[in-house]
C-alpha atoms as one frame of an Amber mdcrd trajectory, in Angstrom:
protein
 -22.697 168.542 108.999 -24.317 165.251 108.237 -25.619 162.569 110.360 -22.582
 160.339 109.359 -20.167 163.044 110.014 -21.566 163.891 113.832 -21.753 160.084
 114.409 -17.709 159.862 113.886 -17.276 163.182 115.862 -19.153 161.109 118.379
 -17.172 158.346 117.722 -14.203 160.233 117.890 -14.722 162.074 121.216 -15.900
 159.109 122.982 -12.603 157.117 121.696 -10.881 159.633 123.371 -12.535 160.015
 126.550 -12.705 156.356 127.189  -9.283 156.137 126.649  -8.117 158.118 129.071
 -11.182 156.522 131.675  -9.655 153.173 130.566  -5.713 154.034 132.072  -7.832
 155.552 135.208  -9.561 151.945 135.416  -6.372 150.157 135.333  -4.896 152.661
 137.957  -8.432 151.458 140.257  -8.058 148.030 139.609  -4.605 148.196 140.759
  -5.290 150.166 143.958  -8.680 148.566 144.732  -8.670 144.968 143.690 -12.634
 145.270 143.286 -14.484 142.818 140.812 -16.564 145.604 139.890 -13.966 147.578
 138.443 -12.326 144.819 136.886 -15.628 144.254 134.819 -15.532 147.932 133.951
 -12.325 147.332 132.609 -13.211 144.539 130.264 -16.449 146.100 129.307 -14.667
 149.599 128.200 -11.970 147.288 126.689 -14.810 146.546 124.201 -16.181 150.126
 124.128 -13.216 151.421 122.815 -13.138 148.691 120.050 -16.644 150.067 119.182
 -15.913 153.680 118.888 -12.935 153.156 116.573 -15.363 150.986 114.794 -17.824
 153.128 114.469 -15.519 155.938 113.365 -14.764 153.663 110.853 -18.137 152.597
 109.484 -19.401 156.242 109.488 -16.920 157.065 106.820 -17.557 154.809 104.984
 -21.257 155.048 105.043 -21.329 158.853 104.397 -19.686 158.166 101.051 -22.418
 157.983  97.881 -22.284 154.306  97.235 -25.158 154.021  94.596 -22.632 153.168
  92.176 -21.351 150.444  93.569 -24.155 149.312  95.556 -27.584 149.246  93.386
 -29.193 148.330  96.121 -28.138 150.178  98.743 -25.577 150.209 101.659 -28.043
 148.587 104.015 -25.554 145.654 104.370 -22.956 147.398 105.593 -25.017 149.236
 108.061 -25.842 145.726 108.925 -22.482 143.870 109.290 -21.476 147.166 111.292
 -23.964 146.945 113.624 -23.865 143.143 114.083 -20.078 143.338 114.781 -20.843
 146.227 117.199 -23.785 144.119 119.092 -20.643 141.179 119.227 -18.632 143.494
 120.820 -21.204 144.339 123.402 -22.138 140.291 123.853 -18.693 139.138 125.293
 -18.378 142.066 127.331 -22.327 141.254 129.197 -21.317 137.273 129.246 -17.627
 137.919 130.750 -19.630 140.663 133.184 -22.261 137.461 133.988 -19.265 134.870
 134.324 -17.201 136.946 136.277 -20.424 138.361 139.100 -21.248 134.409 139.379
 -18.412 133.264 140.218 -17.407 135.783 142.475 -20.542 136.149 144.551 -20.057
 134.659 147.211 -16.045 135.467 147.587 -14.619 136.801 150.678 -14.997 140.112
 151.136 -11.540 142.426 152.060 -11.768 145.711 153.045  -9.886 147.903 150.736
  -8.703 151.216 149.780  -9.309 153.871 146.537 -12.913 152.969 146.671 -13.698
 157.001 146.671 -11.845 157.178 143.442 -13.202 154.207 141.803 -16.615 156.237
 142.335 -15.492 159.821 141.131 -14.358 157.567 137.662 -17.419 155.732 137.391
 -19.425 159.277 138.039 -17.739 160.381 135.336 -18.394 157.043 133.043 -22.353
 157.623 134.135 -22.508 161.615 133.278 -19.982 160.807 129.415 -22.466 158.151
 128.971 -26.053 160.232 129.364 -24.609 162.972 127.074 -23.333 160.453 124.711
 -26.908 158.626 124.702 -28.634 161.757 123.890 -26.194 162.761 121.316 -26.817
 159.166 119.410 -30.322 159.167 119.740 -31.203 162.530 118.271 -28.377 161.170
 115.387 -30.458 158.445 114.861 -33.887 160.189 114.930 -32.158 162.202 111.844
 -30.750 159.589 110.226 -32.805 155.973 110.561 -29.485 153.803 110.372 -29.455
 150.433 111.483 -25.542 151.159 112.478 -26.628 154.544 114.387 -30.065 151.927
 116.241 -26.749 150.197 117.515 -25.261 152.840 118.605 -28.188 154.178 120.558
 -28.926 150.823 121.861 -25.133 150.178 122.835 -24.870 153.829 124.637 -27.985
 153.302 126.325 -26.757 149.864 127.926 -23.439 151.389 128.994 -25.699 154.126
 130.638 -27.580 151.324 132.577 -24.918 149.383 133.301 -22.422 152.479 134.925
 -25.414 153.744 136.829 -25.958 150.465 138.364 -21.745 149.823 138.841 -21.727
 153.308 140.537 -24.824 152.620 142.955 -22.954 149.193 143.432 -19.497 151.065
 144.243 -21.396 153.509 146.543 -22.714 150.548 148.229 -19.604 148.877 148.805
 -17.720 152.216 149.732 -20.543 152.089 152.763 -20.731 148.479 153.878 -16.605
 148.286 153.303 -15.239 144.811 153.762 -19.161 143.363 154.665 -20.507 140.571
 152.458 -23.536 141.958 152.148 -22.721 144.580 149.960 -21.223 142.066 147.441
 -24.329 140.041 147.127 -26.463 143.472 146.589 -23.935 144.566 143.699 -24.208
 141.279 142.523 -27.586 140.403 142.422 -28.332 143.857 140.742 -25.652 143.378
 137.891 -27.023 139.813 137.552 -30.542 141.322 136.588 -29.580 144.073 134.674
 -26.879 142.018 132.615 -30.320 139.427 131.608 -31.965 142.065 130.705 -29.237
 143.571 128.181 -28.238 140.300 127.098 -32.063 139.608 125.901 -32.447 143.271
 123.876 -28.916 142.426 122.329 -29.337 139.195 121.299 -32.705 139.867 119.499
 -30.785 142.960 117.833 -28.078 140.712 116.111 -31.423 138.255 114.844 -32.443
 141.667 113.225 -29.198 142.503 111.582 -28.716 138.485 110.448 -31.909 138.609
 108.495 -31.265 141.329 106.934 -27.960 140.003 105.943 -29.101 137.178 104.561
 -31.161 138.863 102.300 -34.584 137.359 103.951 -37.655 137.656 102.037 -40.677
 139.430 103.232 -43.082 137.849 105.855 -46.350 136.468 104.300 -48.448 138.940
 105.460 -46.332 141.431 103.252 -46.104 139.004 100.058 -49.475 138.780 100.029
 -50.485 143.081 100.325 -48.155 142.486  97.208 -50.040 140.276  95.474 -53.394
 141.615  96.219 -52.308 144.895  95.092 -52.429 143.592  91.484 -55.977 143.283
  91.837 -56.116 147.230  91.716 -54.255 147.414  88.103 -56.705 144.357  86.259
 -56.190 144.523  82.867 -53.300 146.713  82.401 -51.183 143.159  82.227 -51.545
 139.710  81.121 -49.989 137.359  83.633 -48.636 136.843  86.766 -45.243 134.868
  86.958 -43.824 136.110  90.115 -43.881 138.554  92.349 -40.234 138.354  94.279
 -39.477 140.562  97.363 -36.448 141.043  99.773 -35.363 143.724 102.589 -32.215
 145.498 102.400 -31.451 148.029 105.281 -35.077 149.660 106.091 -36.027 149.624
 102.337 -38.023 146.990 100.703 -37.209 145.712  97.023 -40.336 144.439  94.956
 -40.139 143.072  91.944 -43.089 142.127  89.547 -42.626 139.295  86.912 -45.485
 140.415  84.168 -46.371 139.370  81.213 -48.377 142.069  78.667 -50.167 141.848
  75.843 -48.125 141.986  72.425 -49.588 145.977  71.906 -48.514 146.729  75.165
 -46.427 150.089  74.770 -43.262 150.749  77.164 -44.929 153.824  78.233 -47.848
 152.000  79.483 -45.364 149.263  80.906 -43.723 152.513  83.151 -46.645 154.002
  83.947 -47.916 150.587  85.824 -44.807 150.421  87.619 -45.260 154.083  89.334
 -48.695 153.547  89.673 -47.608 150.074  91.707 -44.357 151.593  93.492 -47.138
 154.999  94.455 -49.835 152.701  96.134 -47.046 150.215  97.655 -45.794 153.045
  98.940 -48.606 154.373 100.933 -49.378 150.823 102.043 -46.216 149.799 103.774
 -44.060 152.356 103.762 -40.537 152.962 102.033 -39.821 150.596  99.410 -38.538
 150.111  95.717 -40.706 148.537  92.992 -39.649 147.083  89.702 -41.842 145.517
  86.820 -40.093 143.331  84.759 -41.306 141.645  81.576 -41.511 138.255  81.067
 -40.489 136.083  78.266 -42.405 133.032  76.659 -39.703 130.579  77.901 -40.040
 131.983  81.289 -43.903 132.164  81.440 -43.413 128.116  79.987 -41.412 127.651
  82.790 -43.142 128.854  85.572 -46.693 127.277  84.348 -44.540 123.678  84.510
 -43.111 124.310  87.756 -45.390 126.751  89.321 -44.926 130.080  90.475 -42.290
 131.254  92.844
């Protein structure tokens, strides 16, 4: 079994479990009345959405797509994971919304709390095996889908540990105000903190959607390596670059001398794609020969 395919079983498992969590929710919200478990309601509201998203991605991404996609699937492991980090977005802002305005409302003693803490025991436990599961997924497979994942599990982990410290607390100080402002304050900080790793996560996943070139201390390792094959071309036109998924592309826009053979022409581009390799990692480099209209052009305009 793949990484893809244990990432649906995953997927599929934790659809559902939180299923049937999600009707025992709705049963706690009804007996209880508690903000708390109102939140947990939303927020596995958008779990579920993930999982059967997930499911769906992993498919799709276990399939060989090199036909189709020359240069890789690491869009779609993108746009998954984006969508994913969405998901998890509204559910921490409606969690912030919701704990502000609430904190300071009256405080009602009520009943069920002891079974609002035996679910969310549960929810805590699902989640660590769940987290472990992804991450040693992930540590297989490098996926920017199955980093989601990992990251998304491991917030859900946080955030039920906290809700069931929070529910243990108000189980204790029952119908006190002071346990609402300590399960508040706490969800306040830990919702910040989530909020901050997710957002930077979906910056990640934009760029490489948008097909963002290199940073310049990158474009220029690629230049300078040149400097190690003198001689074996004529001219520089362009060296172009752009990140798809964890692999870079590099392309080289040479010119060659008229005697130039194609063998020599392929050997250069190993030799480049060998030594780029050790340099920064995984990437894929091309060498493509220039024209005389192109090499006019670029002298005219300057290089790209």
């Amino acid at each position: 079994m793949n990484a893809f395919d244990k990432q649906r079983l995953w997927a599929a498992l934790g659809f559902i479990t939180e299923i049937g969590a999600f009707v025992a929710l709705i049963w706690a919200v009804m007996t209880t009345k508690s903000m708390i478990v109102i939140i947990d309601v939303i927020d596995s509201s958008t779990v579920i959405i993930g999982f059967a998203f997930t499911f769906i991605m992993s498919g799709i991404l276990k399939k060989d797509l090199s036909s189709d996609f020359n240069y890789g699937s690491g869009k779609i492991a993108a746009l998954g994971s984006l969508i994913t980090d969405i998901l998890v977005t509204i559910a921490i802002l409606t969690t912030l919304v919701s704990v502000v305005i609430n904190f300071n409302s009256p405080v009602e003693k009520v009943e069920g709390l002891l079974g609002a803490c035996a679910i969310k025991t549960w929810y805590v436990i699902s989640d660590y095996i769940g987290y472990t599961a992804r991450k040693k997924i992930y540590l297989e497979e490098k996926n920017r889908l199955f980093e989601s994942e990992v990251m998304n599990m491991k917030k859900e982990l946080m955030f039920d540990s906290v809700g069931l410290v929070a529910l243990i607390v108000i189980t204790l100080l029952n119908g006190n105000q002071i346990g609402n402002y300590i399960q508040s304050i706490v969800s306040i900080i830990l919702v910040i903190y989530v909020l901050y790793n997710t957002v930077n996560h979906i910056k990640e996943s934009t760029g490489e959607l948008m097909d963002k070139s290199s940073d310049y201390k990158r474009k220029t390792a690629f230049r300078q390596m040149l400097i190690r094959f003198y001689g074996r071309y004529k001219e520089v036109v362009a060296v172009r670059s752009r990140q798809s998924g964890d692999k870079i592309y590099v392309e080289y826009n040479l010119s060659f001398e008229q005697n130039t053979t194609y063998d020599e022409i392929e050997q250069l581009s190993k030799d480049l794609q060998h030594d780029l390799s050790e340099l920064i990692g995984e990437c894929e480099v091309s060498v493509v020969v220039a024209n005389k209209s192109e090499i006019a052009r670029e002298d005219a305009y300057g290089v790209v």
